[in-house]
OpenMM code with the backbone's topology and positions (N, CA, C; nanometers):
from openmm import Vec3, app, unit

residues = "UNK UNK UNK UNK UNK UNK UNK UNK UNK UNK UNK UNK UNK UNK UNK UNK UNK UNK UNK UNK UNK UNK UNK UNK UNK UNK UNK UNK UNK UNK UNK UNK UNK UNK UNK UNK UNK UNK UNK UNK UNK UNK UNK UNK UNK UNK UNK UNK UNK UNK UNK UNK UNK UNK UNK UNK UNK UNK UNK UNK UNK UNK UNK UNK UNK UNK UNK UNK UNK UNK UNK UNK UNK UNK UNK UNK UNK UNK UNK UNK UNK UNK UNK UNK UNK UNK UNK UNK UNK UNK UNK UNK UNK UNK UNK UNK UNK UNK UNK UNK UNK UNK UNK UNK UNK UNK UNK UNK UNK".split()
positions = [
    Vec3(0.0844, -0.1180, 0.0000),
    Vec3(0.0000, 0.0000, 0.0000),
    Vec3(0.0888, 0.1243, 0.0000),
    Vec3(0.0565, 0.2430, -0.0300),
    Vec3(0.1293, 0.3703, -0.0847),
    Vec3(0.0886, 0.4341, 0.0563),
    Vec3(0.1790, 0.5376, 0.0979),
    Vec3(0.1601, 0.6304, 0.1830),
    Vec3(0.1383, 0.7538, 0.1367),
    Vec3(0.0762, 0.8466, 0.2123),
    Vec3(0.0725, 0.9725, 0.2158),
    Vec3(0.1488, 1.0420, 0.2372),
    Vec3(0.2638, 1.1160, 0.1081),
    Vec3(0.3874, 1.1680, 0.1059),
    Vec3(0.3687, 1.3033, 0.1693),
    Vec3(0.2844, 1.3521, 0.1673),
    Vec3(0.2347, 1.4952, 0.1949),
    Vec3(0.2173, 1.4932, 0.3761),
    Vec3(0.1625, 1.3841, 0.3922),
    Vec3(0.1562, 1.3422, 0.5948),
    Vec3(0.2828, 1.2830, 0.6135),
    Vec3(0.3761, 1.2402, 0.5894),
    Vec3(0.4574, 1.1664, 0.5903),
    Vec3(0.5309, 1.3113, 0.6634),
    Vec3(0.5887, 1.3706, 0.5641),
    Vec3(0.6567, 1.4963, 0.5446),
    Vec3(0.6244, 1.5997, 0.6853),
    Vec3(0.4683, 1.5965, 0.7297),
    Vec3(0.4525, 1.6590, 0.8251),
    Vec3(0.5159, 1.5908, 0.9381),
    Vec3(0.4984, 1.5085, 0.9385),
    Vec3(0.5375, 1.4128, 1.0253),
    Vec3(0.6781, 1.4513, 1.0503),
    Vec3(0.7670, 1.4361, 0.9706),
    Vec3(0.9123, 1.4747, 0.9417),
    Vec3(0.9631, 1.6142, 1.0231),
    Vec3(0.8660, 1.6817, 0.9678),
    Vec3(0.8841, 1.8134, 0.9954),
    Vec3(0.8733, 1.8800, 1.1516),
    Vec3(0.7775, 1.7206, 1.1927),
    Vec3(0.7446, 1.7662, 1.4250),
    Vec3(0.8407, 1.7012, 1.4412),
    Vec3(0.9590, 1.6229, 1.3828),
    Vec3(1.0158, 1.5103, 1.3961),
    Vec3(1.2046, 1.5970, 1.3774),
    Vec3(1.2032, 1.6888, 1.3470),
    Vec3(1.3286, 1.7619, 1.2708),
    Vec3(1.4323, 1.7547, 1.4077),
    Vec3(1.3633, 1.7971, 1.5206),
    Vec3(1.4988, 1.8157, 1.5735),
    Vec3(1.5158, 1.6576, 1.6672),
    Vec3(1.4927, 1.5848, 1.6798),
    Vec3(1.5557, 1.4346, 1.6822),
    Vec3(1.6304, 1.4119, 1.5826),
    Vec3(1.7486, 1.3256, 1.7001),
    Vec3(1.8594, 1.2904, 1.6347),
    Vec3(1.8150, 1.1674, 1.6268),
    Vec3(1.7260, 1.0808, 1.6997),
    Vec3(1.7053, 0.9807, 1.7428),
    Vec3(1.5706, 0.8769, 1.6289),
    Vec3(1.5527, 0.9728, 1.5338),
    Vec3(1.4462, 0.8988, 1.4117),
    Vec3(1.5375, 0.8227, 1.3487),
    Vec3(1.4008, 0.7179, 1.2844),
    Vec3(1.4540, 0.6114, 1.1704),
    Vec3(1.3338, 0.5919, 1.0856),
    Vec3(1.3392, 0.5981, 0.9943),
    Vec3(1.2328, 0.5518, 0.9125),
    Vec3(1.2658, 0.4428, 0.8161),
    Vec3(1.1284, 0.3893, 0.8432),
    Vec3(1.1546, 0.2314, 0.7785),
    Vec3(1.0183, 0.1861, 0.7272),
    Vec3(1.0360, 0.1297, 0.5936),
    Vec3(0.9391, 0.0959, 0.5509),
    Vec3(0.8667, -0.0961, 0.6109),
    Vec3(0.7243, -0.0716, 0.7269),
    Vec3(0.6623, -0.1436, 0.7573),
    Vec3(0.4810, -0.1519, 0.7320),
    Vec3(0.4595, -0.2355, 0.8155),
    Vec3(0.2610, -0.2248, 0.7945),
    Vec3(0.2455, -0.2337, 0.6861),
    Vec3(0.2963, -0.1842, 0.5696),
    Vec3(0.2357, -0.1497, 0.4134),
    Vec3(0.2852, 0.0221, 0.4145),
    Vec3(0.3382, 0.0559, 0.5181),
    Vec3(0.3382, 0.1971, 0.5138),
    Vec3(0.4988, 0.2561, 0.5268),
    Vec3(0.5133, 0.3365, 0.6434),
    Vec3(0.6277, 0.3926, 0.6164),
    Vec3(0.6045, 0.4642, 0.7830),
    Vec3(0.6950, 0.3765, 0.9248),
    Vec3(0.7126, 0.3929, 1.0180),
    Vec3(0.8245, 0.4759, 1.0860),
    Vec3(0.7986, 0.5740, 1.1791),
    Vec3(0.9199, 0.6296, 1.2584),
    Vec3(0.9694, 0.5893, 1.3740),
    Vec3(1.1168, 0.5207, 1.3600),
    Vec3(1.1143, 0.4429, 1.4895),
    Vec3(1.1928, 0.5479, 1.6028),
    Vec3(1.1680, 0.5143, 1.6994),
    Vec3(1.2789, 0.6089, 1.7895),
    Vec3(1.3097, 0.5039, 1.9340),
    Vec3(1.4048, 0.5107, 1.9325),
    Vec3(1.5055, 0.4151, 2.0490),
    Vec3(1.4491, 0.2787, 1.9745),
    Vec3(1.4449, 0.2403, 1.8357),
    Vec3(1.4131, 0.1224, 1.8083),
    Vec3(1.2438, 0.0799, 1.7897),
    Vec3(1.1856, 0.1480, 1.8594),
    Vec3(1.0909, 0.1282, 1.8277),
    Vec3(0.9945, 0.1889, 1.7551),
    Vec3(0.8852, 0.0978, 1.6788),
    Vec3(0.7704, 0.1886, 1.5886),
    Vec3(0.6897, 0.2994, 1.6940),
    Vec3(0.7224, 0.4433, 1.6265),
    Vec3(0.6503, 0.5356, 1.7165),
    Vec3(0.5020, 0.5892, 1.6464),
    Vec3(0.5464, 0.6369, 1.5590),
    Vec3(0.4458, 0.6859, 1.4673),
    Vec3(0.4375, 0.6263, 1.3000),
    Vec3(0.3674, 0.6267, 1.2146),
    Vec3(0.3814, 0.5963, 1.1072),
    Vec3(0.2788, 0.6259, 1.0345),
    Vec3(0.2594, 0.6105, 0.8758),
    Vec3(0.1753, 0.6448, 0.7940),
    Vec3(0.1152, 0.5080, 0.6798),
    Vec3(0.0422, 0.4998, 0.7103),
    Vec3(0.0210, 0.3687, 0.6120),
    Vec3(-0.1849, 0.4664, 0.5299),
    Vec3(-0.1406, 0.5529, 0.4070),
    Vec3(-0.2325, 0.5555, 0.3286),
    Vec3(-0.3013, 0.7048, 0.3810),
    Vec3(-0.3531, 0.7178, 0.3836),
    Vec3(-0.4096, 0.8591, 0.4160),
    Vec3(-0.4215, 0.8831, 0.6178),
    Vec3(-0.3793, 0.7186, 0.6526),
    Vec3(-0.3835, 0.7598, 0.7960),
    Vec3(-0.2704, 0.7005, 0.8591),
    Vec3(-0.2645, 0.8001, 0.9874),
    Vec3(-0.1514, 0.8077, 1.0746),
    Vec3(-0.1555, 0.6922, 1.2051),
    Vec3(-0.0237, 0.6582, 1.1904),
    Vec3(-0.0467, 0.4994, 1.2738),
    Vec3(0.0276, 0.5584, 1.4185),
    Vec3(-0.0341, 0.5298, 1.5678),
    Vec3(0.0169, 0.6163, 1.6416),
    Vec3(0.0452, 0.4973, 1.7971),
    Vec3(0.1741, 0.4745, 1.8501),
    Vec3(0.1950, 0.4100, 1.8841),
    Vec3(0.1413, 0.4688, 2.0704),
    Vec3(-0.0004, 0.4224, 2.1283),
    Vec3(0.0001, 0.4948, 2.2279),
    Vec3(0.0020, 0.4418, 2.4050),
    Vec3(0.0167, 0.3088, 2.3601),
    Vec3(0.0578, 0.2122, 2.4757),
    Vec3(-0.0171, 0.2053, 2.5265),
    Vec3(-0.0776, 0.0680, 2.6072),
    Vec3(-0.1895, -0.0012, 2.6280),
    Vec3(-0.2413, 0.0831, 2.7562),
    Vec3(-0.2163, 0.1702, 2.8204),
    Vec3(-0.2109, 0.2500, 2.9211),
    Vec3(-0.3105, 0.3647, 2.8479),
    Vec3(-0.2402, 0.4684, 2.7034),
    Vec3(-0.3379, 0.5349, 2.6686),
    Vec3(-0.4185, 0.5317, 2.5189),
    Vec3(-0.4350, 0.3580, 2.5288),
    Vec3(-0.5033, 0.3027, 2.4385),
    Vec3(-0.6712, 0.3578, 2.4447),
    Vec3(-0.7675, 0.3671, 2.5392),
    Vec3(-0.8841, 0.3613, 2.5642),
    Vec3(-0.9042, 0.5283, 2.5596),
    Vec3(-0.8106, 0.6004, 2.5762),
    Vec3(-0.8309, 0.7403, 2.5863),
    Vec3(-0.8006, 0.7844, 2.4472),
    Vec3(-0.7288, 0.7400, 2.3851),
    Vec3(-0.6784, 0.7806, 2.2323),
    Vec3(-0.8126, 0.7123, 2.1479),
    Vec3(-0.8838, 0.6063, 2.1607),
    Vec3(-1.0043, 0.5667, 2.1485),
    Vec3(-1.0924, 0.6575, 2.1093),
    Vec3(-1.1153, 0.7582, 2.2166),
    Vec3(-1.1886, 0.8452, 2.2463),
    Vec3(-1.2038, 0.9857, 2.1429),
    Vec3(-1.0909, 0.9804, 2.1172),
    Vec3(-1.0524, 1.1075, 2.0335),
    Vec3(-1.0897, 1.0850, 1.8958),
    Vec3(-1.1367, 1.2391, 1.8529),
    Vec3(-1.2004, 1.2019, 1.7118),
    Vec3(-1.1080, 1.1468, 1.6129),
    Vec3(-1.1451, 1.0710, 1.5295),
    Vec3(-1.0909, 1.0198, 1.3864),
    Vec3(-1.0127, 0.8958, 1.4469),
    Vec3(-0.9735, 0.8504, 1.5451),
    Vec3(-0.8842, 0.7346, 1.5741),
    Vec3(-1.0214, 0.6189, 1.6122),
    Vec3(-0.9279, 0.4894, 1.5610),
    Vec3(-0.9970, 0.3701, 1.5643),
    Vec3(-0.8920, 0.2437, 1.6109),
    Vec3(-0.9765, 0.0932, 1.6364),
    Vec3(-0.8508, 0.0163, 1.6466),
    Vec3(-0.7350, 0.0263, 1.5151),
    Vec3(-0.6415, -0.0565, 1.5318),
    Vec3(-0.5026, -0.0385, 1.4292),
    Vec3(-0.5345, -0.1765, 1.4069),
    Vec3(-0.6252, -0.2403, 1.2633),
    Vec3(-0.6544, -0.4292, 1.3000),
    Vec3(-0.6038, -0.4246, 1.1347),
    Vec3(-0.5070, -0.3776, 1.0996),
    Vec3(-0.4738, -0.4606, 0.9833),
    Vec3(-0.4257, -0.6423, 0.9857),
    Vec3(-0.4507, -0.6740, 1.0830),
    Vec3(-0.4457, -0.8447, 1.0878),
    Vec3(-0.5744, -0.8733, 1.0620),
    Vec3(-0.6724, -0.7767, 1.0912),
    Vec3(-0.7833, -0.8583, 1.1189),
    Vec3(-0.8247, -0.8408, 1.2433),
    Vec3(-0.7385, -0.8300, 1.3537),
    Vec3(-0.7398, -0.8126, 1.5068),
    Vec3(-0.7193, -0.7158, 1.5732),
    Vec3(-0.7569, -0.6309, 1.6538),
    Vec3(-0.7126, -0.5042, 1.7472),
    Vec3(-0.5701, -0.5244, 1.7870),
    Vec3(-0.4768, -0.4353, 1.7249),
    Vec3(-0.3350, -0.4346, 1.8308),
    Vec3(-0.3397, -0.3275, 1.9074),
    Vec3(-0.3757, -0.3825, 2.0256),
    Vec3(-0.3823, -0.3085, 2.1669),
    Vec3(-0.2299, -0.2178, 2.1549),
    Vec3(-0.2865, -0.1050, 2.2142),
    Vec3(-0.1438, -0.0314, 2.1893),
    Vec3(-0.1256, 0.0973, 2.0836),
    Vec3(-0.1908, 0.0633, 1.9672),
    Vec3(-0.1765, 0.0936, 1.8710),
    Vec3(-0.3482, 0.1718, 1.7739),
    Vec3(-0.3223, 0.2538, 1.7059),
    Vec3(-0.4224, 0.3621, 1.6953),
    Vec3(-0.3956, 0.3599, 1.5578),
    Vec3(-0.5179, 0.3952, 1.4314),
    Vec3(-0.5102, 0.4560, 1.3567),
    Vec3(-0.5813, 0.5821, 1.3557),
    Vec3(-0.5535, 0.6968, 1.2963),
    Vec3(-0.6041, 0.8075, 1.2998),
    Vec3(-0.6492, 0.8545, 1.1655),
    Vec3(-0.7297, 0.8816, 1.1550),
    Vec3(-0.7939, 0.8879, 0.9848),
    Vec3(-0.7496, 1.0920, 0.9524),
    Vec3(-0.7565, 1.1260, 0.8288),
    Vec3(-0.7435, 1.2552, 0.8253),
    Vec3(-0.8235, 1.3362, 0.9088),
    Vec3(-0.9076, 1.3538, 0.9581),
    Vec3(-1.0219, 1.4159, 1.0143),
    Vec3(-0.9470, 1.4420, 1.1669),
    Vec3(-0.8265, 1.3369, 1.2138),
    Vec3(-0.8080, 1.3771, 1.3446),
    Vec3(-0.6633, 1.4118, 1.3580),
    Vec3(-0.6174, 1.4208, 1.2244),
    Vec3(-0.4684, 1.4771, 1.2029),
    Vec3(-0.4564, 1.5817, 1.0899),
    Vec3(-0.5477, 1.6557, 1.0522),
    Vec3(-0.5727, 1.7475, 0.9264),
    Vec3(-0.4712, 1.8995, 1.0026),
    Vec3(-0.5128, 1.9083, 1.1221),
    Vec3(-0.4379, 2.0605, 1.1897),
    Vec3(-0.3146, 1.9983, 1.2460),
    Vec3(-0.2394, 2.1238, 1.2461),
    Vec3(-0.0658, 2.0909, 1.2937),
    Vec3(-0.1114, 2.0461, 1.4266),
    Vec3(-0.1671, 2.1449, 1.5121),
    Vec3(-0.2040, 2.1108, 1.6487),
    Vec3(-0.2457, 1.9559, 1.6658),
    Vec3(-0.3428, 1.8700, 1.6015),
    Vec3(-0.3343, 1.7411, 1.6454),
    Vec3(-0.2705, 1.6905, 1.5775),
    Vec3(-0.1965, 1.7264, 1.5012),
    Vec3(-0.0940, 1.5776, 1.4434),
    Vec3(0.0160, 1.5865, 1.5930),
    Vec3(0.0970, 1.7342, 1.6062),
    Vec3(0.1805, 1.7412, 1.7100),
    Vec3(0.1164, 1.6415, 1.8504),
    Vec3(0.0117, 1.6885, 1.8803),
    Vec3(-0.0857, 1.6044, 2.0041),
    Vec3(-0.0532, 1.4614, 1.9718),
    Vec3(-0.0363, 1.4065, 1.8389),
    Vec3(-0.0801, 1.2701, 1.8439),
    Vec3(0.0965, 1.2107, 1.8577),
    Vec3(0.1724, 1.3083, 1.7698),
    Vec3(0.3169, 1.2262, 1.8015),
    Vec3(0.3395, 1.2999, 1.9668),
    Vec3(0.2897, 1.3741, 2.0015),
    Vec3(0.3292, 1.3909, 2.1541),
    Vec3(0.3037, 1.2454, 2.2308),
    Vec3(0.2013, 1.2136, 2.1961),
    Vec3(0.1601, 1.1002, 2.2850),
    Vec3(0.2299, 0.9861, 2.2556),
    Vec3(0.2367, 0.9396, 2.1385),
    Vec3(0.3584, 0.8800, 2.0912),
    Vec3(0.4507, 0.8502, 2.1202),
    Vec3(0.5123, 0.9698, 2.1432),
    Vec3(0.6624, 0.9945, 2.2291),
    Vec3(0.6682, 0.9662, 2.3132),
    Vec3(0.5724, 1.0320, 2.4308),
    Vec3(0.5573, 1.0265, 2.5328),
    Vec3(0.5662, 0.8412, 2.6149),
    Vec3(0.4838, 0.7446, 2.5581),
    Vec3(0.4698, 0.5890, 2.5417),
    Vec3(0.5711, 0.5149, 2.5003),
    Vec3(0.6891, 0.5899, 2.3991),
    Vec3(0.7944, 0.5128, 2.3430),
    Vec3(0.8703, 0.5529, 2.4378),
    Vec3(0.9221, 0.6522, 2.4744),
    Vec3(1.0396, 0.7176, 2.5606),
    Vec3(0.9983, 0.6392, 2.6930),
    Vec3(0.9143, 0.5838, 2.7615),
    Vec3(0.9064, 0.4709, 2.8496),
    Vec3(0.9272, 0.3382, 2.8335),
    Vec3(0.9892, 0.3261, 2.7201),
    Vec3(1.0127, 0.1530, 2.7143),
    Vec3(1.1813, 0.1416, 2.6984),
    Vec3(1.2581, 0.0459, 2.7121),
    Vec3(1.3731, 0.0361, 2.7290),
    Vec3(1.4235, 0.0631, 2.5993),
    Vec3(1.5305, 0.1167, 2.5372),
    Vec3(1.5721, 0.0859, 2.4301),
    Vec3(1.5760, -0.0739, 2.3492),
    Vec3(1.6049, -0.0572, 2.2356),
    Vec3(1.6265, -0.1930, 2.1411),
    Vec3(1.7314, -0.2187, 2.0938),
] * unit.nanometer
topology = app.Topology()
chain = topology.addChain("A")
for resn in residues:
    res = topology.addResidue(resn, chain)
    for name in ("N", "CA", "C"):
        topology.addAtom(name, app.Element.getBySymbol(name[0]), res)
């Protein structure tokens, strides 16, 4: 599946002053890892947002995000966000804040 070069880029752009990004093509999409792990990513017009099973049910809540079941199955943990809840700088920043916030608590890789 093709990503959204145009979200991708924003993405890039809340992402500039880390030294600590990697991008790698996963999901079908195109993931940002930081200390190793998938933080944020883009797979198609929506933003894949890594928010840990802690603020899984609250990221729920928020408009445009749904489970992340490209298996087929809910990966707990994990969020997609459709354009509607990442269209303004303000929530895309909100959504890799939280992001961050969930990765920067797990041990490195």
């Amino acid at each position: 599946m093709a990503f959204d070069e145009g979200l991708a880029q924003r993405v890039r752009e809340v992402l500039e002053d880390r030294h600590d990004v990697v991008e790698k093509r996963m999901f079908g999409g195109l993931a940002f890892m930081v200390k190793g792990h998938m933080t944020v990513g883009v797979n198609g017009e929506e933003l894949m947002v890594r928010v840990g099973k802690d603020g899984y049910d609250s990221a729920l809540a928020r408009p445009g995000a749904r489970e992340m079941d490209f298996t087929g199955r809910a990966l707990k943990g994990f969020v997609y966000v459709s354009h509607d809840g990442h269209a303004s700088d303000p929530d895309l920043e909100d959504w890799i804040s939280r992001a961050l916030s969930h990765t920067e608590s797990l041990p490195p890789k």
